[in-house]
C-alpha positions in Angstrom: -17.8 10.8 0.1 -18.9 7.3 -0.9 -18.7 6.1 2.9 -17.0 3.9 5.0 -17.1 0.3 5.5 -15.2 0.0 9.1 -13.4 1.9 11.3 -10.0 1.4 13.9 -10.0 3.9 16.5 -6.3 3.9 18.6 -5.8 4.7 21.9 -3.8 7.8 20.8 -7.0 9.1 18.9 -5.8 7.8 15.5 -8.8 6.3 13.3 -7.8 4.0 10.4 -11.2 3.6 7.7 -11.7 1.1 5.6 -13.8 2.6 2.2 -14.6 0.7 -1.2 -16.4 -2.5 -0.4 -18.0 -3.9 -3.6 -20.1 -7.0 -2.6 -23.3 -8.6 -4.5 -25.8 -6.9 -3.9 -24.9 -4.1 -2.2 -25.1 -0.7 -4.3 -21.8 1.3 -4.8 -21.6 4.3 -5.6 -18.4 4.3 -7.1 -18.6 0.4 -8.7 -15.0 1.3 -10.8 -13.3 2.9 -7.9 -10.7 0.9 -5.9 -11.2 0.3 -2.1 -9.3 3.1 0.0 -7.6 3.5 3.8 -8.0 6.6 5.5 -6.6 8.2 8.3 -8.6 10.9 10.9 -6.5 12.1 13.5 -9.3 12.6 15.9 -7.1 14.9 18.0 -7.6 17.9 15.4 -10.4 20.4 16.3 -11.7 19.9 13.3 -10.4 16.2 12.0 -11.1 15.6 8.6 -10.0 11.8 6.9 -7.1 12.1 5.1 -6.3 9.1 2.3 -3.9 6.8 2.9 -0.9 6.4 -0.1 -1.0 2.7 -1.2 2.8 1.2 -1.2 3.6 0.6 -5.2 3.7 -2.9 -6.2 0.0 -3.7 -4.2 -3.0 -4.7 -6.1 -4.8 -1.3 -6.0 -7.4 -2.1 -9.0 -8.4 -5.2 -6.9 -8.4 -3.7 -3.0 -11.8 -4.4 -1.9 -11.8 -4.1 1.8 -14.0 -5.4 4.0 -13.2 -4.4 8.2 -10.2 -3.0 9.6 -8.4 -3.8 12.5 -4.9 -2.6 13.9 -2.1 -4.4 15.7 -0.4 -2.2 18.4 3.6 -4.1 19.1 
């Protein structure tokens, strides 16, 4: 809705998107929202990004991420 900021595609088709970045400067569209994760499971006929839950106990008000990358043991 307010776009993204960076995406992780996995080899399995798995997309991971980074959404939220507030930076000087840059207009934002939703300037109280927190930063979000997203998963697209580009598998699906019709994929559609799916938010991530945030584990309790993180920082949510101040998530502002900026890139994405995924480690793969």
């Amino acid at each position: 809705e307010t776009g993204s900021e960076d995406i992780d595609i996995l080899p399995n088709g798995l997309a991971f998107i980074s959404s939220g970045l507030k930076y000087p400067g840059l207009k934002s569209f939703a300037p109280d929202k927190p930063g979000e994760i997203f998963l697209m499971d580009l598998n699906e006929d019709s994929p559609r990004a799916v938010e991530l839950r945030i584990s309790r106990g993180f920082d949510l008000a101040s998530f502002n991420p900026h890139g994405i990358s995924t480690y793969i043991d």
